[in-house]
C-alpha positions in Angstrom: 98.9 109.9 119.1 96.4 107.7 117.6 97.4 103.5 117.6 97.6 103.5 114.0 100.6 106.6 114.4 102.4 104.6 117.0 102.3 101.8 115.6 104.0 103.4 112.5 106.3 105.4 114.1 107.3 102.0 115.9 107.7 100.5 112.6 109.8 103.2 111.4 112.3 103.5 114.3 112.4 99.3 113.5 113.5 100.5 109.9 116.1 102.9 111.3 117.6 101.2 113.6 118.2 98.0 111.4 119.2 100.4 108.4 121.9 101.6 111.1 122.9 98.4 112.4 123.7 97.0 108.0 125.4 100.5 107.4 129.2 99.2 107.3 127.1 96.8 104.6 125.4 99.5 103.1 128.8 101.4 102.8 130.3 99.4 99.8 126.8 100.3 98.0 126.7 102.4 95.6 124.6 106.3 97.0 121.7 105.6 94.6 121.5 101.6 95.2 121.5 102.7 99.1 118.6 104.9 98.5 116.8 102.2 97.0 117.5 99.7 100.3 116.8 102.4 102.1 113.5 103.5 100.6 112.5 99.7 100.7 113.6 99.2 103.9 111.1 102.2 105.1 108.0 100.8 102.5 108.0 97.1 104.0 108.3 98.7 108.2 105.3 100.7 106.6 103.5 97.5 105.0 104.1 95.3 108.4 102.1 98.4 110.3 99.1 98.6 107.8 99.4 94.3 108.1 99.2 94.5 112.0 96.8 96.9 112.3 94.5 95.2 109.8 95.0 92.0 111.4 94.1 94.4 114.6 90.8 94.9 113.4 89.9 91.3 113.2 91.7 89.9 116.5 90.8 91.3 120.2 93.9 90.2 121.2 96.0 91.9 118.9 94.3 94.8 119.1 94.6 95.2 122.9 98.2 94.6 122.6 98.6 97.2 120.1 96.4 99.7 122.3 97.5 98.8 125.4 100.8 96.8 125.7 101.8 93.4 126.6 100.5 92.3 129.7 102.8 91.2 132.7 103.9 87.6 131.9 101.4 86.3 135.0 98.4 88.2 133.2 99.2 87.0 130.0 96.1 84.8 128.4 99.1 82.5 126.8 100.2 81.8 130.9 97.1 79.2 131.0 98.2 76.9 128.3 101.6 76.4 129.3 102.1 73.2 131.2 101.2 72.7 134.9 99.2 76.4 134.9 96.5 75.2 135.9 
C-alpha cells in the first residue's frame, strides 16, 4: 500500500468512525438528508488526505511522518525545544 492509499484509507475509517459515533444524531434525519452528511462527511476525510499529502510534498517532516510514523516522544525533533531539553 502506497502512503497516498494509507493515508486515505486512514481518512476514511476517520469518516466512519465519527459518522458512527453522531448516528443517534443522524437518526432523527431524514434517509436522503443522511446520505448527504454522509457523502460529505466521506468528501472532506478525502479533501484533508489530498491536503496532507500535498502539504507532504513540501515539508520533510510531514512527509516522514506520513511514511514512517511518529517517532518515540525522546526522538521527536519537537523534544529539543521544549524547556530545559537541552
Amino acid at each position: 500500500m502506497t502512503v497516498a492509499e494509507a493515508v486515505h484509507r486512514q481518512a476514511e475509517e476517520v469518516a466512519v468512525a465519527r459518522l458512527r459515533k453522531a448516528r443517534g444524531l443522524l437518526a432523527s434525519v431524514a434517509p436522503a438528508e443522511r446520505r448527504v452528511i454522509e457523502e460529505t462527511a466521506y468528501a472532506v476525510a478525502a479533501a484533508v488526505a489530498e491536503c496532507l499529502l500535498d502539504e507532504a510534498e513540501g515539508n520533510a517532516l510531514l512527509r516522514d511522518v506520513l511514511e514512517n510514523g511518529l517517532p518515540p516522544v525522546a526522538e521527536s525533533p519537537a523534544v529539543a525545544l521544549l524547556p530545559g531539553s537541552s
